[in-house]
C-alpha positions, 0 to 999 in steps of 0.5 A: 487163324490165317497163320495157323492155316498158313503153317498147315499148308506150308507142312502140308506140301513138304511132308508131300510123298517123294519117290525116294527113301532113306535106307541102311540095311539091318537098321530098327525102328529105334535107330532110324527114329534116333537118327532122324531126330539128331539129323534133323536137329542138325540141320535145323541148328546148321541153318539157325532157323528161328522155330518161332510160329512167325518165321516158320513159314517163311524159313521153310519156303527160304530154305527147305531145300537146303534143310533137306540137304543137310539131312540128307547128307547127316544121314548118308554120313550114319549109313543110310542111302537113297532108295526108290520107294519101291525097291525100299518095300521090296527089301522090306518084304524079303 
């Protein structure tokens, strides 16, 4: 139960709102959702990371950081860029 909680609190704080947001303009749902999964699958399989309930919580304190930045730059590489979240809501309300 105490690994459990451990890991919840570890998702927790990473899935914590940030203040920045990737975009590409003209891009739907699907693309995104398609795109973020092969992103994140990349970094995941660049890391080797052992997605094992033992080891989940000490791979995202190790290397959350470096997780991010190969999503980020998989993502960057598709067309997305970094946005602040408020000028991301008001493209969305044009």
């Amino acid at each position: 139960m105490k690994k459990l909680m451990l890991l919840f609190c570890a998702v927790a704080i990473m899935g914590c709102a940030s203040s920045v947001k990737l975009s590409k303009p003209g891009v739907t749902q699907e693309q995104w959702e398609w795109d973020y999964y092969e992103c994140q699958t990349a970094a995941t399989l660049a890391l080797d990371w052992n997605t094992g309930y033992r080891t989940a919580i000490a791979n995202a304190i190790a290397s959350d950081s470096e997780h991010n930045r190969l999503f980020e730059s998989c993502c960057e590489a598709r067309g997305y860029r970094k946005v602040s979240v408020d000028e991301s809501e008001r493209v969305l309300a044009k």
